[in-house]
Backbone as CSV, one residue per row, in Angstrom:
resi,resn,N_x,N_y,N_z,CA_x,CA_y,CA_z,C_x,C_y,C_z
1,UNK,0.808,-1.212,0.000,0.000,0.000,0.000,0.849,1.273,0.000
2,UNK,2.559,1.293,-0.118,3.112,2.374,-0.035,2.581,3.293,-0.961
3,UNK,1.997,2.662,-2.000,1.631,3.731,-3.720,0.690,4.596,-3.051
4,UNK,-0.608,4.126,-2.558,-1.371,5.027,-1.901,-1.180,6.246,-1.314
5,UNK,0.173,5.760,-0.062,0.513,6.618,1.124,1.124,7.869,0.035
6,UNK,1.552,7.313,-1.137,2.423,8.727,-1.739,1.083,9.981,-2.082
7,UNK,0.108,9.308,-2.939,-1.022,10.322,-2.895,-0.951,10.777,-1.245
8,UNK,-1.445,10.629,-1.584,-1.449,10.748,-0.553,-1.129,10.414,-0.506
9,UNK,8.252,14.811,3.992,9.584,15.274,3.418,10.340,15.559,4.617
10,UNK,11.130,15.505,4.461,11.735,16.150,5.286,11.401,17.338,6.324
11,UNK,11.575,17.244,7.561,11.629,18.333,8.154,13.033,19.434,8.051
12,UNK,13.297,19.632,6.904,14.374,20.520,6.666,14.112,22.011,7.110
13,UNK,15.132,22.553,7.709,15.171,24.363,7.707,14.661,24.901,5.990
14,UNK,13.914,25.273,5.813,13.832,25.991,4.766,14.100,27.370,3.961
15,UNK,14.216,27.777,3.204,14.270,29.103,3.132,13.280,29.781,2.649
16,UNK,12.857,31.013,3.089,11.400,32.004,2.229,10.918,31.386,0.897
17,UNK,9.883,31.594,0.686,9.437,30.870,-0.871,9.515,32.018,-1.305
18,UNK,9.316,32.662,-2.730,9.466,33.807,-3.301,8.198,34.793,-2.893
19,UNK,8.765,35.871,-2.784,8.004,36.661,-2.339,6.586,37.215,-2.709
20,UNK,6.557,36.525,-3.962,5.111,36.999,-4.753,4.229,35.735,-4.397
21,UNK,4.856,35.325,-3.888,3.650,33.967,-3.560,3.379,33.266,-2.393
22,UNK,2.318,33.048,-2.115,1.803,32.954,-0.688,0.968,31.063,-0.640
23,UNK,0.796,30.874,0.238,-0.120,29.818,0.701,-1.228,29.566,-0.067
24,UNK,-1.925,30.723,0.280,-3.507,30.630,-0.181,-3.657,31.243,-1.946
25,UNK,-2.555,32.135,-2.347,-2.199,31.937,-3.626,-2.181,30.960,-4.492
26,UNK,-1.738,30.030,-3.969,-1.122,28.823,-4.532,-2.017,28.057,-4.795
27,UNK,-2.582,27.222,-3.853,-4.339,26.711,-3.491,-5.390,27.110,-4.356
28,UNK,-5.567,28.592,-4.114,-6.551,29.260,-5.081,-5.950,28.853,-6.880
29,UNK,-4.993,28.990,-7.092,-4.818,28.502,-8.339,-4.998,27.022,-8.520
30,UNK,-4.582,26.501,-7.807,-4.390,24.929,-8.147,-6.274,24.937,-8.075
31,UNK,-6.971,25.162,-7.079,-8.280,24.827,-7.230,-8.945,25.645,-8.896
32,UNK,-8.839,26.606,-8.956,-8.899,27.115,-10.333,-8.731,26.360,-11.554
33,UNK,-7.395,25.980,-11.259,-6.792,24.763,-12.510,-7.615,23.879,-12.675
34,UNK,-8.311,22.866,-11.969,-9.164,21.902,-11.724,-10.288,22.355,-12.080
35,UNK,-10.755,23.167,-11.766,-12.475,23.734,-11.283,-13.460,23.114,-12.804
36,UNK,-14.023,22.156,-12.726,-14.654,21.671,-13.545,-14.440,20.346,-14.310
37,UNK,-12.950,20.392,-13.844,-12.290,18.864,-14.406,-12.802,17.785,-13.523
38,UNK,-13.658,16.426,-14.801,-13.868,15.369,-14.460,-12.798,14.539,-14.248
39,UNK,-12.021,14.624,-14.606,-11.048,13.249,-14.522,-9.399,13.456,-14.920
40,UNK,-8.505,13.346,-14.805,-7.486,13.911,-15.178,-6.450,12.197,-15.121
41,UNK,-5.412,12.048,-16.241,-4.503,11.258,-16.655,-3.338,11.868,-16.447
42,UNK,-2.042,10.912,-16.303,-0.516,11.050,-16.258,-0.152,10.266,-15.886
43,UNK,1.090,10.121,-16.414,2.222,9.181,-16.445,3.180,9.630,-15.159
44,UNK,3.785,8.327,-14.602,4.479,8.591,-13.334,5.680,7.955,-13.161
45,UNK,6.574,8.811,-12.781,7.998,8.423,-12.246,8.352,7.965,-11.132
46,UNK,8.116,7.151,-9.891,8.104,7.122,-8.774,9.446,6.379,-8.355
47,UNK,10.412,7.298,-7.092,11.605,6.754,-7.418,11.360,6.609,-5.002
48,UNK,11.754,5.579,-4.487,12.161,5.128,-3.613,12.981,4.407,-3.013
49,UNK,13.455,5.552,-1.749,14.934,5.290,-1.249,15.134,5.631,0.245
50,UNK,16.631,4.933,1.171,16.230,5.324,2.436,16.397,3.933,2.500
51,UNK,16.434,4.340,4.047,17.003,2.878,4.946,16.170,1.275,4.721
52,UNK,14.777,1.553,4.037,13.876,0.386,3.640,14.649,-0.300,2.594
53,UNK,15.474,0.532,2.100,15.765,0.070,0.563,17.269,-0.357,0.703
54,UNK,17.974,-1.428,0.124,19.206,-1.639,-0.442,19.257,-0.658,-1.520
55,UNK,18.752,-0.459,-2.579,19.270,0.274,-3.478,17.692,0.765,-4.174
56,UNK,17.840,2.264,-4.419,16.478,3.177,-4.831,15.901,2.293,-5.716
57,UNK,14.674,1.955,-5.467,13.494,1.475,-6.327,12.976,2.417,-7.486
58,UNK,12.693,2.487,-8.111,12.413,3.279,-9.441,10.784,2.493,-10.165
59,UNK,9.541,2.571,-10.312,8.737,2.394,-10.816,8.336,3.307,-11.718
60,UNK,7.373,2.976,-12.853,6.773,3.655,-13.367,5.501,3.247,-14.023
61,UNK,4.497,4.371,-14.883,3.132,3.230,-14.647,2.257,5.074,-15.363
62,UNK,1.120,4.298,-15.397,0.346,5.948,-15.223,-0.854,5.595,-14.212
63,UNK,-1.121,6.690,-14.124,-2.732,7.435,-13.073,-3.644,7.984,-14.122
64,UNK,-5.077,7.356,-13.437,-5.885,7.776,-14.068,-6.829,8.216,-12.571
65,UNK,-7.934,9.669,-12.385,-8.143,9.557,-12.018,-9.603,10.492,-12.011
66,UNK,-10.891,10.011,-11.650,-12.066,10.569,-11.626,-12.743,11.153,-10.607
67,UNK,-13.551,12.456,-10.705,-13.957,12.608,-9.724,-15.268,11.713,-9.144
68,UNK,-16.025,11.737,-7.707,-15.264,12.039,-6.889,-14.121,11.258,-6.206
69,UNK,-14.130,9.507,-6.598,-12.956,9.010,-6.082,-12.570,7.862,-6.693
70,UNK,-12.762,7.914,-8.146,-12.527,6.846,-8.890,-10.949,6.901,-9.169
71,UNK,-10.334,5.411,-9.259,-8.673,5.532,-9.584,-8.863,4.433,-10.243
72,UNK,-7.681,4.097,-11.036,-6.672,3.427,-11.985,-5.110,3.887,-11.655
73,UNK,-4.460,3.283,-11.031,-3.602,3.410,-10.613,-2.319,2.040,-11.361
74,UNK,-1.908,2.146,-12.693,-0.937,0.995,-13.330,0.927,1.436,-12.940
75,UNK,1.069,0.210,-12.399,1.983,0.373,-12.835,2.586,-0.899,-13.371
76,UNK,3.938,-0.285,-14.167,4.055,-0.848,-15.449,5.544,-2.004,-15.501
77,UNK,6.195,-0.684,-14.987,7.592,-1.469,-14.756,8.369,-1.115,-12.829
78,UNK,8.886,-1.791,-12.696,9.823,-2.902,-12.966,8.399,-4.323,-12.573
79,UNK,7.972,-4.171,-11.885,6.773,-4.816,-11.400,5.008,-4.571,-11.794
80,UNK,4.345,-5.457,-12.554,3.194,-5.227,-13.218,2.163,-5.247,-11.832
81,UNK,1.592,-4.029,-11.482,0.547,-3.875,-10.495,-0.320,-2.463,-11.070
82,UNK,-1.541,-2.839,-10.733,-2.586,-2.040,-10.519,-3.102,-1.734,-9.393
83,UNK,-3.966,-0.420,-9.141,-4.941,-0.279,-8.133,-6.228,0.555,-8.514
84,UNK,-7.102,-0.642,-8.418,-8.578,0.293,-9.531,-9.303,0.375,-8.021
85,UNK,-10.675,1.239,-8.332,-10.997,1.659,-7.319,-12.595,2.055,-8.304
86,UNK,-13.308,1.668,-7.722,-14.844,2.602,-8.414,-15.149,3.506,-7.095
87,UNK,-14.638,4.132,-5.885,-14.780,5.157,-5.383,-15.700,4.678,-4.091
88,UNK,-15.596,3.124,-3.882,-16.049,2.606,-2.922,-15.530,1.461,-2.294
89,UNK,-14.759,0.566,-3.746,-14.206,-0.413,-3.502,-12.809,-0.720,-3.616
90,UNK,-11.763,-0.991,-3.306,-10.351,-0.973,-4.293,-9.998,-2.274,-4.451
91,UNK,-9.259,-2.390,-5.415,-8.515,-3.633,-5.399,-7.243,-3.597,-6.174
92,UNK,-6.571,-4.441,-5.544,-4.879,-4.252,-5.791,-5.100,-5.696,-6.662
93,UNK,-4.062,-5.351,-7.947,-3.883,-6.644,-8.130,-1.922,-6.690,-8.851
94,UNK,-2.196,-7.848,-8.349,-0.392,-8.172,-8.559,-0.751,-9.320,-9.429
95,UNK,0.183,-8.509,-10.790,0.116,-9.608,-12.198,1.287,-10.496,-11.936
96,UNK,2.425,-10.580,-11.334,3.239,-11.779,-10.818,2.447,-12.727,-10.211
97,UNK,2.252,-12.385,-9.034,1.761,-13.301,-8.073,0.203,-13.921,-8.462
98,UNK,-0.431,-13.161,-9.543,-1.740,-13.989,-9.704,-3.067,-13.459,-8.838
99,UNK,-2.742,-12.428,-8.137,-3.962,-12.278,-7.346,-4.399,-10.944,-7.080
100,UNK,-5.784,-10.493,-6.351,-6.273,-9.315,-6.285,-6.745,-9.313,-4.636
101,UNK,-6.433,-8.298,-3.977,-6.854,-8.025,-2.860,-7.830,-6.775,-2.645
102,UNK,-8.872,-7.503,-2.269,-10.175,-6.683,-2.198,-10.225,-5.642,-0.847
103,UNK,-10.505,-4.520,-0.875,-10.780,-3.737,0.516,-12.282,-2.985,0.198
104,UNK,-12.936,-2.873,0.738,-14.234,-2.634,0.826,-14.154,-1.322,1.560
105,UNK,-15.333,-0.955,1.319,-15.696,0.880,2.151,-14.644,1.419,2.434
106,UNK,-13.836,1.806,1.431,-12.545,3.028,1.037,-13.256,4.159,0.534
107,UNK,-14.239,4.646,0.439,-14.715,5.786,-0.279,-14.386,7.365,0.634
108,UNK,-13.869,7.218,1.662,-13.902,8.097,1.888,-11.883,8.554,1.890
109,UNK,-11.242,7.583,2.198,-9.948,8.138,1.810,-10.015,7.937,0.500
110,UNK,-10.483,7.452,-0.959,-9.953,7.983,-2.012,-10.610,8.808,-2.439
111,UNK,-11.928,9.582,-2.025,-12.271,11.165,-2.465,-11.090,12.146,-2.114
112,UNK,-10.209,12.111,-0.602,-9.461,12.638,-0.021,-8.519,12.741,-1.244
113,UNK,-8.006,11.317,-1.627,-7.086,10.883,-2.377,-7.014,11.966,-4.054
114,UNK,-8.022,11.671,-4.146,-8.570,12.375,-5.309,-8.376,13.938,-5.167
115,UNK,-8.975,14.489,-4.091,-8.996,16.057,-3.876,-7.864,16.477,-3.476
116,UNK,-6.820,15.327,-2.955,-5.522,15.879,-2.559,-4.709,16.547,-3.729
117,UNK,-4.792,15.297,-4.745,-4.290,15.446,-6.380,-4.851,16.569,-6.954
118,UNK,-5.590,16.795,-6.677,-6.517,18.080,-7.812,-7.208,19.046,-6.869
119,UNK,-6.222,19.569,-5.561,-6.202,20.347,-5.137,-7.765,21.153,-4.722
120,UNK,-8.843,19.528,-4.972,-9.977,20.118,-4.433,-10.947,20.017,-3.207
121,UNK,-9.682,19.573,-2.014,-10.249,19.988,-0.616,-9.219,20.593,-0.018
122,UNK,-9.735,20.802,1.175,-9.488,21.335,2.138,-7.920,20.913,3.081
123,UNK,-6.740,21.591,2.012,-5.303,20.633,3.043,-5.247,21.520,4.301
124,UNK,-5.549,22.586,4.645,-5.432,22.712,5.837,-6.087,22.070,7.039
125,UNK,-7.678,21.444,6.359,-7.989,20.586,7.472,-7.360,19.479,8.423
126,UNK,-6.118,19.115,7.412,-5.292,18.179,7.862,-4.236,18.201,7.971
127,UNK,-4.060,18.764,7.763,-2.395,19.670,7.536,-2.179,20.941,8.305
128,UNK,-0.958,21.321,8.462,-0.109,22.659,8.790,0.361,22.540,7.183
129,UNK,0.223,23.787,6.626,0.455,24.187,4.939,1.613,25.217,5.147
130,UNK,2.727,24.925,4.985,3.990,26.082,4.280,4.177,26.052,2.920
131,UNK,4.947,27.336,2.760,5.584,27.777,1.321,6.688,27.333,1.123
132,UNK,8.014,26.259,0.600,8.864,26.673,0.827,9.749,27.048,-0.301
133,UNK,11.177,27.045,-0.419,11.922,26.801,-1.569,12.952,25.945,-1.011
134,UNK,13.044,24.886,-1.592,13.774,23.819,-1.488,14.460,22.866,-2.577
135,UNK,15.149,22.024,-2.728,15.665,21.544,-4.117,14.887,20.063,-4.376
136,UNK,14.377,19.948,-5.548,13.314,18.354,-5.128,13.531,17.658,-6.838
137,UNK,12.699,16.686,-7.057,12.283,16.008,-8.662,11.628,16.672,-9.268
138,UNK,11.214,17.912,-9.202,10.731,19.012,-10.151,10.733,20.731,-10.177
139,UNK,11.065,20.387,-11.272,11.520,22.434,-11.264,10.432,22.854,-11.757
140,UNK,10.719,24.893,-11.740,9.722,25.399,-11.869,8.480,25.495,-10.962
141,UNK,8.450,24.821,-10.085,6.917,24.567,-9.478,7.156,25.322,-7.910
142,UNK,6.410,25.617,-7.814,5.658,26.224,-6.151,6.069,24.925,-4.954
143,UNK,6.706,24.709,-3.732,6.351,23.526,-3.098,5.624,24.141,-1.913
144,UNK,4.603,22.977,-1.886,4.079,23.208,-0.338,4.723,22.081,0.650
145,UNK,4.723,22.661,1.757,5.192,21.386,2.662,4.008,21.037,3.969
146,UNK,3.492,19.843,3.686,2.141,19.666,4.479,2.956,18.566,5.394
147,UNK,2.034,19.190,7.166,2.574,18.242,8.194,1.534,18.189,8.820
148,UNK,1.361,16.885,8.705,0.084,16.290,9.589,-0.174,16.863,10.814
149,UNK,-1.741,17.146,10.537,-2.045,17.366,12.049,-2.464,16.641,13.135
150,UNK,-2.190,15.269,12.716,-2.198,14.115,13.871,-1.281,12.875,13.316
151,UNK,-0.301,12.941,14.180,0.420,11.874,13.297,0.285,10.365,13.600
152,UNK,0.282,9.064,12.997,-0.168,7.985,13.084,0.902,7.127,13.001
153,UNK,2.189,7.719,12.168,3.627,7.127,12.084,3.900,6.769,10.627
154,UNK,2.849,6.901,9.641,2.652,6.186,8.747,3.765,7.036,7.422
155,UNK,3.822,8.747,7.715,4.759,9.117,7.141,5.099,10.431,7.940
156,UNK,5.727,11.035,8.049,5.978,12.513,8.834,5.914,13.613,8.178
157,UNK,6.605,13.667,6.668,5.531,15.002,6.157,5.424,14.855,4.632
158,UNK,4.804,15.989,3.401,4.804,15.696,2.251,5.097,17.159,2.104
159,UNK,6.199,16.531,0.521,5.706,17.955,-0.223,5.149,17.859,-1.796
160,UNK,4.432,18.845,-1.736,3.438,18.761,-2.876,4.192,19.710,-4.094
161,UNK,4.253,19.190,-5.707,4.973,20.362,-5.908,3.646,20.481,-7.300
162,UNK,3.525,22.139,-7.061,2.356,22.659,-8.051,3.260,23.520,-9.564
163,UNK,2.812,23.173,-10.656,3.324,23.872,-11.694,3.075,25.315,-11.960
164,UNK,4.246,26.001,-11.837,3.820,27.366,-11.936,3.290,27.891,-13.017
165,UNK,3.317,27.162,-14.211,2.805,27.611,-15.206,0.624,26.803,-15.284
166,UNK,1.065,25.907,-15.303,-0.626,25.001,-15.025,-1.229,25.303,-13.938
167,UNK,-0.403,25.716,-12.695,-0.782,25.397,-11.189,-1.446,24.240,-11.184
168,UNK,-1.446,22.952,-11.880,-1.153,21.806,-11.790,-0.884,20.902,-10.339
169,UNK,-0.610,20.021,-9.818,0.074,18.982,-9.338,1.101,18.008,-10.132
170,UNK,2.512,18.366,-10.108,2.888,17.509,-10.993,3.709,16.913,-9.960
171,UNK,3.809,16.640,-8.689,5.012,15.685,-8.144,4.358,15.889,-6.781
172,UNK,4.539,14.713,-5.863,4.348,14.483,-4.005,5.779,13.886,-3.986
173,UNK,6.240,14.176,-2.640,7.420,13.511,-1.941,6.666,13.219,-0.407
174,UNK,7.375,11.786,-0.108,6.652,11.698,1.051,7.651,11.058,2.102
175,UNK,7.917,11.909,3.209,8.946,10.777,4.321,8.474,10.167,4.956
176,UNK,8.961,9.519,5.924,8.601,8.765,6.630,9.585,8.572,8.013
177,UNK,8.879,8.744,9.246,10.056,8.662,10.418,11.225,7.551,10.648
178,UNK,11.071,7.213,9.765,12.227,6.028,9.221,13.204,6.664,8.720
179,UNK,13.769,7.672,7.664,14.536,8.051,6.705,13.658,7.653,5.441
180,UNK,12.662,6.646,4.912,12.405,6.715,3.483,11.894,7.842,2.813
181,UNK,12.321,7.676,1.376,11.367,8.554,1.065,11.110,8.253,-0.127
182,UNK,9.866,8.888,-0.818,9.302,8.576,-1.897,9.034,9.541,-3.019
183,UNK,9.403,9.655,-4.092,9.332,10.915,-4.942,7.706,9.989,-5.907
184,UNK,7.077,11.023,-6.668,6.173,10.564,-7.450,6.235,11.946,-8.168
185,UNK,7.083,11.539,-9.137,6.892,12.994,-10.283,5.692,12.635,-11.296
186,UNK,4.728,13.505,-11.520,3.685,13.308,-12.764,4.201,14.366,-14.129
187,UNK,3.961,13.634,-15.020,4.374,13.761,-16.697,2.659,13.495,-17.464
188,UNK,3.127,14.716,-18.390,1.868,15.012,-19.275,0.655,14.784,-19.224
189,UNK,0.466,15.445,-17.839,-0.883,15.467,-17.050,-1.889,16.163,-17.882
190,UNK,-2.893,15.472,-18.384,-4.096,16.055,-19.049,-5.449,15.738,-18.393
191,UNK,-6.345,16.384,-19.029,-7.605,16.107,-17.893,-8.488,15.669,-19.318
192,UNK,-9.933,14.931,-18.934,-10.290,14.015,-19.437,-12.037,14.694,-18.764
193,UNK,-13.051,14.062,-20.201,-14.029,14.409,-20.119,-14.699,13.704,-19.323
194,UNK,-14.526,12.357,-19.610,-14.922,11.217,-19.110,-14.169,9.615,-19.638
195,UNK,-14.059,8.923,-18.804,-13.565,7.187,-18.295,-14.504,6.728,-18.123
196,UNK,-13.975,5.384,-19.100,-15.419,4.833,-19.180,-15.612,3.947,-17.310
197,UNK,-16.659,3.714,-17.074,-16.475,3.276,-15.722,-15.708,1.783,-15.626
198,UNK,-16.012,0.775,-16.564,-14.942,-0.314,-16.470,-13.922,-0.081,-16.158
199,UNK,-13.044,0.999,-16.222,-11.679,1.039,-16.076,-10.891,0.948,-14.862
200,UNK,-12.211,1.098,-13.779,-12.103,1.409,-12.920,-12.448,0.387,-11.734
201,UNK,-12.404,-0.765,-12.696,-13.433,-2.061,-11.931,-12.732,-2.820,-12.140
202,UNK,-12.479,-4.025,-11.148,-11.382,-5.576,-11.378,-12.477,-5.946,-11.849
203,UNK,-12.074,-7.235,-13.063,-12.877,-8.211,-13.665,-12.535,-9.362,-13.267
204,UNK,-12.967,-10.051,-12.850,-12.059,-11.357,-12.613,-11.879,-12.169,-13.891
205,UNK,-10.453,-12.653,-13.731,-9.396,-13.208,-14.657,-9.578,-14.629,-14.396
206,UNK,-9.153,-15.478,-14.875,-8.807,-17.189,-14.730,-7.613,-17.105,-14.390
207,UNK,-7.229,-18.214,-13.363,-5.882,-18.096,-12.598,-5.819,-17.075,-11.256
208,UNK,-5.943,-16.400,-11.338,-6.340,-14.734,-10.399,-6.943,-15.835,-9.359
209,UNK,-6.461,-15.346,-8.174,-6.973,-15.722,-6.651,-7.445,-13.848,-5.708
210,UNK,-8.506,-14.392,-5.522,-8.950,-13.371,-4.728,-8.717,-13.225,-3.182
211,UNK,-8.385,-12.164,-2.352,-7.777,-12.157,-1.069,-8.788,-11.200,-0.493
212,UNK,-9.622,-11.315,0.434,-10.160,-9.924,1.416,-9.047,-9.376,2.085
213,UNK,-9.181,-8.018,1.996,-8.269,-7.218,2.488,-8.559,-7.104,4.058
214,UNK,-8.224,-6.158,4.773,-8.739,-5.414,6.248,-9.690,-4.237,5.950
């Protein structure tokens, strides 16, 4: 489930973000950017590293994703996995191993999931929101640095990085009180009228073993 936790950094000293740009600047655009978009696609770089790891993991794959909490989540290489979701149900499936693990009544963390990406709720509800400038997997962009406002252990903080030109979402970094960390850069993010809803649904396969999740 680490893919999830990245949709959802470091506690580094930071320095001022540029002076023309603020918090609620930022937000207000990114919600702008979105404002009407059903569904939005991109391709993903996701690179993980840190004391979990012998040597940085590197995946890649694309996102597909609908409002209010539909996902397609492929990835492609080095390891063939999905995570579809019709916005109530998810299921992971691992094309090695043959099987799909079902979790039931998720609808409410992947709307979160969803609005985190497309900047259409509320991160201060859950978050402490800074500006910062810092050096990360994508240039050009605005970072925010969000720190939980109740922590569970599961990661210690994120940063979100918004395109200054799209005000977009094109990259999350996520630590973890361990040392890991997780980059997820997004590439040629476009938004979409509509997905058809299959896409978004496991079918069951022959061979495929089914697992209930928690």
């Amino acid at each position: 489930m680490r893919g999830l936790l990245v949709l959802l950094a470091l506690l580094l000293a930071a320095t001022p973000a540029r002076a023309e740009e603020t918090v609620d600047g930022v937000l207000e655009k990114m919600h702008g950017a979105y404002k009407g978009v059903q569904a939005v696609r991109a391709s993903f770089v996701q690179t993980s590293s840190g004391m979990s790891y012998m040597e940085p993991l590197t995946q890649t794959g694309t996102i597909t994703l609908e409002s209010p909490g539909k996902m397609r989540w492929e990835f492609t290489t080095p390891r063939k996995q999905q995570y579809l979701s019709d916005g109530a149900t998810l299921w992971v499936v691992d094309e090695a191993d043959k099987t799909c693990t079902v979790f039931r009544s998720v609808d409410g963390m992947l709307k979160r999931f969803y609005g985190f990406l497309t900047g259409t709720v509320d991160l201060r509800a859950e978050f402490a929101v800074a500006l910062v400038e810092e050096s990360g997997p994508v240039t050009n962009a605005a970072v925010l640095k969000l720190t939980p406002r109740s922590q569970d252990g599961s990661f210690d903080s994120l940063r979100v990085y918004v395109d200054r030109a799209s005000h977009r979402v094109v990259g999350v970094a996520m630590l973890t009180p361990f040392g890991d960390r997780t980059d997820t850069v997004l590439k040629d993010v476009q938004t979409l009228d509509d997905v058809p809803d299959a896409d978004f649904v496991w079918a069951a396969r022959d061979g495929f073993r089914t697992i209930q999740g928690d």
